[in-house]
N, C-alpha and C positions, 0 to 999 in steps of 0.2 A: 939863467937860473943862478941863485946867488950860492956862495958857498956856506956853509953852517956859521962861521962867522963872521961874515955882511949880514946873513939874517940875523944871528943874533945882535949884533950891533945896531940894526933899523927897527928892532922892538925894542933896545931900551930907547934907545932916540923917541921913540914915539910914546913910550909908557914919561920921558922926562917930561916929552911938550905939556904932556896933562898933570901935573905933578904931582904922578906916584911917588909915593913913599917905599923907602927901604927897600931898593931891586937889589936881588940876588942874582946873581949866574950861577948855574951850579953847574960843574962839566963831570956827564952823566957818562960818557962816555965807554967809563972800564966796568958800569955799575951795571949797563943796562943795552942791548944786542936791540930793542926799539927805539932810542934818541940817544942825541946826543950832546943837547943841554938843555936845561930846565929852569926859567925866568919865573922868581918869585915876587910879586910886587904888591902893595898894599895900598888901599883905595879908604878914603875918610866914609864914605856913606855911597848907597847902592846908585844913585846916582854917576857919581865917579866914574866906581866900580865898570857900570856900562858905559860913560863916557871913556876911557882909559883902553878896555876890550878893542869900542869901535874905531877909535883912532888907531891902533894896532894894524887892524885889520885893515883899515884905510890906505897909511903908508907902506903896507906892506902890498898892497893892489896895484898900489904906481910901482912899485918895480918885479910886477909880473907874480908875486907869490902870494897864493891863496890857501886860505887856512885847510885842510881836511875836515875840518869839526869846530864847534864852536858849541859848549856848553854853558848853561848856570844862567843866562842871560835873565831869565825868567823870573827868578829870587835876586840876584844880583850881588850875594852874598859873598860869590866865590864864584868866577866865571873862566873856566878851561878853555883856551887856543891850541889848536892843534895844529904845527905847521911841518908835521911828521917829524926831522929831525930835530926841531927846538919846540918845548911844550912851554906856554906860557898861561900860568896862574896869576888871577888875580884875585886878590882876596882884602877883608875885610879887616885889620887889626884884632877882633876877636876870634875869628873862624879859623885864622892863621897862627896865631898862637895855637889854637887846640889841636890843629892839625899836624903842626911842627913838621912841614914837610925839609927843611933844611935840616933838622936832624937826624932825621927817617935817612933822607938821602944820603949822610954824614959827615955833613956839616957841620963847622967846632960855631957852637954858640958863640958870637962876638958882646955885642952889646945888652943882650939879655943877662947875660952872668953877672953884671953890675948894676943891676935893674933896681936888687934886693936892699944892695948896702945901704 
């Protein structure tokens, strides 16, 4: 069984191979008594999106960890990995801006704040 950060380290490895965009870690840990970090990643088109998920899922089977859940594949807009204590979003450039789950979580905006100038 891997520790919360081999797992979290083998889903971005695997969200790189496919070249997600802009992953977050976010360590959820003091925020939230069900996980204990939370991978935000961003996918050019729905294609991606489930290419990105599946590989996830993939390398995460060679070393024995299998998701609980696996949502969104369907629209492919935004598809949730559930791997109990690390949740892995990925999402679309627009659906993630409007969701702003890195702020939600409290998260300081980096490169959004410069977006405007």
């Amino acid at each position: 069984m891997l520790s919360t950060q081999e797992k979290t380290q083998a889903i971005v490895a695997a969200l790189e191979d496919v070249k997600a965009l802009d992953i977050q870690v976010i360590d959820t840990s003091k925020l939230s008594p069900l996980f204990e970090r939370m991978i935000v990643a961003s996918a050019q088109s729905t294609r991606q999106t489930k290419a990105l998920a599946d590989n996830v899922e993939k390398k995460l089977k060679e070393l024995n960890e299998v998701p609980l859940s696996t949502e969104g594949e369907s629209s492919g807009e935004w598809i949730l990995v559930d791997f109990g204590e690390v949740l892995v979003h990925i999402m679309q450039p627009a659906v993630r801006a409007y969701y702003n789950l890195e702020e939600l979580w409290g998260v300081q905006p980096k490169l959004r704040a410069q977006a405007g100038k």
